[in-house]
N, C-alpha and C positions, 0 to 999 in steps of 0.2 A: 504494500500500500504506500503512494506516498504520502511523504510528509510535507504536511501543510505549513508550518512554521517552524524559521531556522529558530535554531538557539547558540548563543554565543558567550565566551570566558573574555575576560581581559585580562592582561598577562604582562607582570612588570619584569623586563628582561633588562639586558645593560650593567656597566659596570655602574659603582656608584659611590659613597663618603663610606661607605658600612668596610670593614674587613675583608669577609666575602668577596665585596664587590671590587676591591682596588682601591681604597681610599682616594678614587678620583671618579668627575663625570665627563663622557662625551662632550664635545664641542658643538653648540650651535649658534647660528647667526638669525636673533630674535627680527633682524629687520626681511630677511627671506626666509626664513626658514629651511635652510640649508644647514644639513648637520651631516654628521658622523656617527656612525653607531660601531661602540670600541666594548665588545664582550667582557664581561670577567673574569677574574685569571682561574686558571685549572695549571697546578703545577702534575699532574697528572696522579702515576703512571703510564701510557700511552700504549697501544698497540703499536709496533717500529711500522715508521714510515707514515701515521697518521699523526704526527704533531703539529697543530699549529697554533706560529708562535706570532707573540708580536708584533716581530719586527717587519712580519708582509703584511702589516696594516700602517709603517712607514709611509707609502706614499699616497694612502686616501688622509694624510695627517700635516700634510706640508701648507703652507703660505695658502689662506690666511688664516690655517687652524692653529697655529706656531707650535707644531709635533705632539708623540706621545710623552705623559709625565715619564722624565727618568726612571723612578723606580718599577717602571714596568718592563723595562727596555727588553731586559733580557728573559724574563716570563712567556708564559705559554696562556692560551685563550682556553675557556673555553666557549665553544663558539657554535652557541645556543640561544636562538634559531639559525640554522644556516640556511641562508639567506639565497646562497648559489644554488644548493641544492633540496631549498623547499621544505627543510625538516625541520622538527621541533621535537625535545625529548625531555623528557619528564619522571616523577616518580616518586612513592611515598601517596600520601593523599591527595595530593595534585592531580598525579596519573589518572588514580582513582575516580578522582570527580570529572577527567575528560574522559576517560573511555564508561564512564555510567552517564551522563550530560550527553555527550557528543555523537557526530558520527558525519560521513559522508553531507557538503553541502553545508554545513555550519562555520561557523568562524573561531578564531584567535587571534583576537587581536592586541599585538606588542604594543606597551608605551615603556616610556622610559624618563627618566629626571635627567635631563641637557644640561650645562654650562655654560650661559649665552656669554660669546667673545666681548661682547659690548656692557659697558658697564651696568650692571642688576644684581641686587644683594640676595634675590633669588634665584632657586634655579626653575628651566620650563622643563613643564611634566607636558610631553607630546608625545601622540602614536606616531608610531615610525612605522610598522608594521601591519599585514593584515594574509591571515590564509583564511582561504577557502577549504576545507576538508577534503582529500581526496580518501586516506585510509588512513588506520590508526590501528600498529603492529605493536604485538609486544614482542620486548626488545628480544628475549630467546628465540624469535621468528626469524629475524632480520638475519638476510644469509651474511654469508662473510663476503659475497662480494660486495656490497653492500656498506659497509663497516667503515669506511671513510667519508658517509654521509652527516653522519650526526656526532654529538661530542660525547653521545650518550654511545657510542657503538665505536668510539673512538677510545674509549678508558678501559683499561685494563679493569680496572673497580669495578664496574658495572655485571651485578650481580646476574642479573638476566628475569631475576622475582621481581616482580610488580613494576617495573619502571618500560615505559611505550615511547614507540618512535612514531610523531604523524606527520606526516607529507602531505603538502597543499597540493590543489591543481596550480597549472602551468597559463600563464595569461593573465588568470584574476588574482593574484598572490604574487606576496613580495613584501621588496623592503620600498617604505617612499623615495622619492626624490624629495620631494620638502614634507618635514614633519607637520604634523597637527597639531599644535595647543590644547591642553583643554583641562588643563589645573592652575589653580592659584594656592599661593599660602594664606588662609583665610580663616574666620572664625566658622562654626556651625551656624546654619539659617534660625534655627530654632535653639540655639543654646550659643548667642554670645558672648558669654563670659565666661565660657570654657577656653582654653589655650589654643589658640591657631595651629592650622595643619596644614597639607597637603590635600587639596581635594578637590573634585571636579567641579566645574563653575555651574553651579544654577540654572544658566539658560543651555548648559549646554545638555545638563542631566532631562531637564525639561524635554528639549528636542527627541532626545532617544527615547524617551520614556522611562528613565530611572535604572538603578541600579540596586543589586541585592545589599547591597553596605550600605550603612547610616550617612545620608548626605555626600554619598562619593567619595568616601573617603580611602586615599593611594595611599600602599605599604606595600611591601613584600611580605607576603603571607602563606601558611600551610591551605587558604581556603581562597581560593580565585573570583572573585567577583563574578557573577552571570548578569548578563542584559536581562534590563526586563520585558525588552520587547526587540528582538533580534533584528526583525524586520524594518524597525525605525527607525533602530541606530544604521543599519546598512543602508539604507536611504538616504541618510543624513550622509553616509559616507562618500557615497556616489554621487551626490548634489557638488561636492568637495573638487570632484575632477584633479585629484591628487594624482600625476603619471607613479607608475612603478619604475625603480631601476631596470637599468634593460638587462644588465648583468649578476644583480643582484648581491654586487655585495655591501 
């Protein structure tokens, strides 16, 4: 039978201030929205011949992004979603809640927290990212040739129990060419005197129709945000006329 309405996760990828993340954020230019989408490190163990490091993201990082922070220089990525090759890979509860949520035709859509080059004591929380569903493989599936697609099929760690590799379709997926906006650091609509946060703007949560979090509120979380209405946000998306990378990385 088909199914009548998509469902869709949001999904905060990207390096960022946290440990984890590289104590640094991607570079973006708030007057285009021209950015860089710079992974988080994974010092691995690595399957030989699937490492990749930082330093072939040198030259999407040059004038006028003024390079990678130092102390990444000589680090390894992990480089999750790949973007070249359409994957995303996941695990623990996450997984979880995309292969019982998800399926063929539904979305993932990346954001991430930027560094605008131009002077801003904040930083811009913009989607960079958006797939289309093609499949959604658990990762003991995924043959070995295969295994240089994802960062998840790339780690030596990678148990093979609970953690999936999904692959968008080819045309409607990818990484942007200019990011989306669509956070500020702000108080709560209905609790202003609670401490300022990270969280989707008001008119923009309105347009899509809402979000399973209180007031849109962005973190990195064991529990992914779902659209409340898959449909409107991907409306809103395509009004956007945002091009994809043609090479996608």
């Amino acid at each position: 039978m088909k199914k009548n309405r998509k469902r869709a996760l949001l999904v905060r990828v990207a390096a960022d201030q946290s440990n984890k993340g590289g104590n640094w954020n991607g570079p973006v230019d708030s007057k285009t929205n021209k950015f860089v989408y710079v992974p988080i490190p994974d010092d691995g163990p690595f399957h030989p011949d699937f490492v990749t490091a930082y330093k072939s993201w040198h030259p999407y990082l040059t004038s006028p992004w003024n390079g990678l922070s130092p102390h990444l220089h000589h680090r390894n990525m992990h480089l999750d979603p790949d973007f070249k090759h359409l994957t995303y890979g996941d695990g623990g509860e996450r997984a979880k809640q995309i292969q019982s949520k998800l399926g063929p035709g539904d979305l993932l859509v990346f954001y991430a927290g930027l560094r605008d080059v131009h002077s801003n004591p904040r930083l811009i929380y913009a989607i960079i990212g958006l797939y289309v569903i093609d499949q959604i493989t658990p990762i003991a599936s995924v043959p070995r040739t295969k295994w240089a697609r994802n960062a998840h099929t790339r780690s030596v760690r990678a148990s093979g129990v609970g953690d999936i590799v999904v692959t968008a379709k080819r045309q409607i997926s990818g990484r942007l060419q200019h990011c989306l906006p669509i956070g500020s650091y702000r108080t709560a609509v209905r609790e202003p005197n609670k401490r300022p946060c990270y969280r989707v703007e008001p008119s923009v949560l309105q347009e899509w129709g809402g979000l399973t979090v209180k007031d849109g509120f962005l973190q990195r979380s064991g529990r992914l945000p779902e659209f409340n209405n898959a449909d409107n946000f991907y409306r809103w998306f395509l009004r956007k006329k945002i091009s994809l990378m043609p090479k996608n990385n």
